[in-house]
C-alpha positions in Angstrom: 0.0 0.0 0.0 1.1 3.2 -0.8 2.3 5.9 1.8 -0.5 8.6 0.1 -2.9 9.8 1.9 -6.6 8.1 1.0 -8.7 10.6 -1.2 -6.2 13.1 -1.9 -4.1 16.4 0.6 -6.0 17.0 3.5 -8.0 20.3 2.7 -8.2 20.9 6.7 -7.8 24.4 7.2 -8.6 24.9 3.0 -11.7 27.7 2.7 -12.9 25.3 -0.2 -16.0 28.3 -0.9 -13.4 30.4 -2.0 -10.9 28.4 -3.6 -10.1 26.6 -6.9 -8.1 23.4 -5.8 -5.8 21.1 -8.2 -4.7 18.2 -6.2 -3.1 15.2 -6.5 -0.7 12.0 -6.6 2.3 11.2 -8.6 2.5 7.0 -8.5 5.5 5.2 -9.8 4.4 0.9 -9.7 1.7 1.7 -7.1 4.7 3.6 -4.8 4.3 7.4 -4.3 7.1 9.1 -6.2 8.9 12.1 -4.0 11.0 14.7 -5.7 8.9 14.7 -9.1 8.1 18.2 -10.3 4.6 19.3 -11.2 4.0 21.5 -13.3 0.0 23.3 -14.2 -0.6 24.9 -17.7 -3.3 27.0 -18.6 -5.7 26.6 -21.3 -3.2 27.8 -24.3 -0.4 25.5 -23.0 1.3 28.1 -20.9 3.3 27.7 -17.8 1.3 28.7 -15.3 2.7 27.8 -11.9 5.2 24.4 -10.6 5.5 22.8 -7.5 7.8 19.3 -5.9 5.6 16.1 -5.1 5.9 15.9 -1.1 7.4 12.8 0.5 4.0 10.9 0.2 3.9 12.0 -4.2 1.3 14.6 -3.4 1.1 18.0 -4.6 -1.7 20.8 -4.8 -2.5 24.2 -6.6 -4.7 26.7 -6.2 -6.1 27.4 -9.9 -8.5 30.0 -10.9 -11.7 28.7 -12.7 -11.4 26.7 -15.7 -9.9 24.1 -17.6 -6.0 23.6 -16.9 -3.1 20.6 -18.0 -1.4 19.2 -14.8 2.2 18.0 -16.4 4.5 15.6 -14.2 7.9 15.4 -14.8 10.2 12.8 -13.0 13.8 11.2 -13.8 13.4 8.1 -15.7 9.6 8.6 -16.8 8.7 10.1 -19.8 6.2 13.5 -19.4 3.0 12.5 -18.4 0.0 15.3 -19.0 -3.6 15.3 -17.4 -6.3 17.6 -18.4 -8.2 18.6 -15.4 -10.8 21.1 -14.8 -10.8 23.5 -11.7 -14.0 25.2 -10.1 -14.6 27.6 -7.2 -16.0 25.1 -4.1 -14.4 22.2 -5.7 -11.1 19.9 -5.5 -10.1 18.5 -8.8 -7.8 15.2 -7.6 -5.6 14.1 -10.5 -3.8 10.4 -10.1 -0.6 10.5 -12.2 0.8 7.1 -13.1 4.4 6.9 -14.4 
């Protein structure tokens, strides 16, 4: 079993009525991957914000409203991109597999 937190980050302490939330978990053979770097995209493809996947693989943003690419990139694993739609209220959870 994998050291990631069931159902996604913790939102504790998260004001989820006024935030846009783009979360996640980068998985490498069913084993959370630390140390990968996530990167969110807007719509057009452009770089938008990047982040490290903690100990446990996870990772989070806080998008604005709308329709966003979540791109993973780790050593040994080729680029692995998600589309994933963020709205105000709501967490978007994103499983990456490598």
């Amino acid at each position: 079993m994998c050291g990631a937190t069931a159902g996604g980050v913790s939102t504790d302490g998260v004001d989820l009525t006024q935030e846009s939330v783009v979360q996640g978990v980068v998985l490498r053979e069913g084993e959370p991957v630390a140390g990968a770097y996530v990167r969110l995209l807007d719509s057009g493809g452009d770089f938008t914000a990047e982040v490290p996947t903690s100990a446990t693989g996870q990772f989070r943003f806080f998008a604005a409203p709308g329709s966003w690419t979540v791109r993973t990139l780790a050593p040994q694993a080729a680029v692995v991109d998600r589309a994933v739609v963020a709205a105000q209220g709501e967490v978007a959870e994103v499983e990456v597999v490598l």
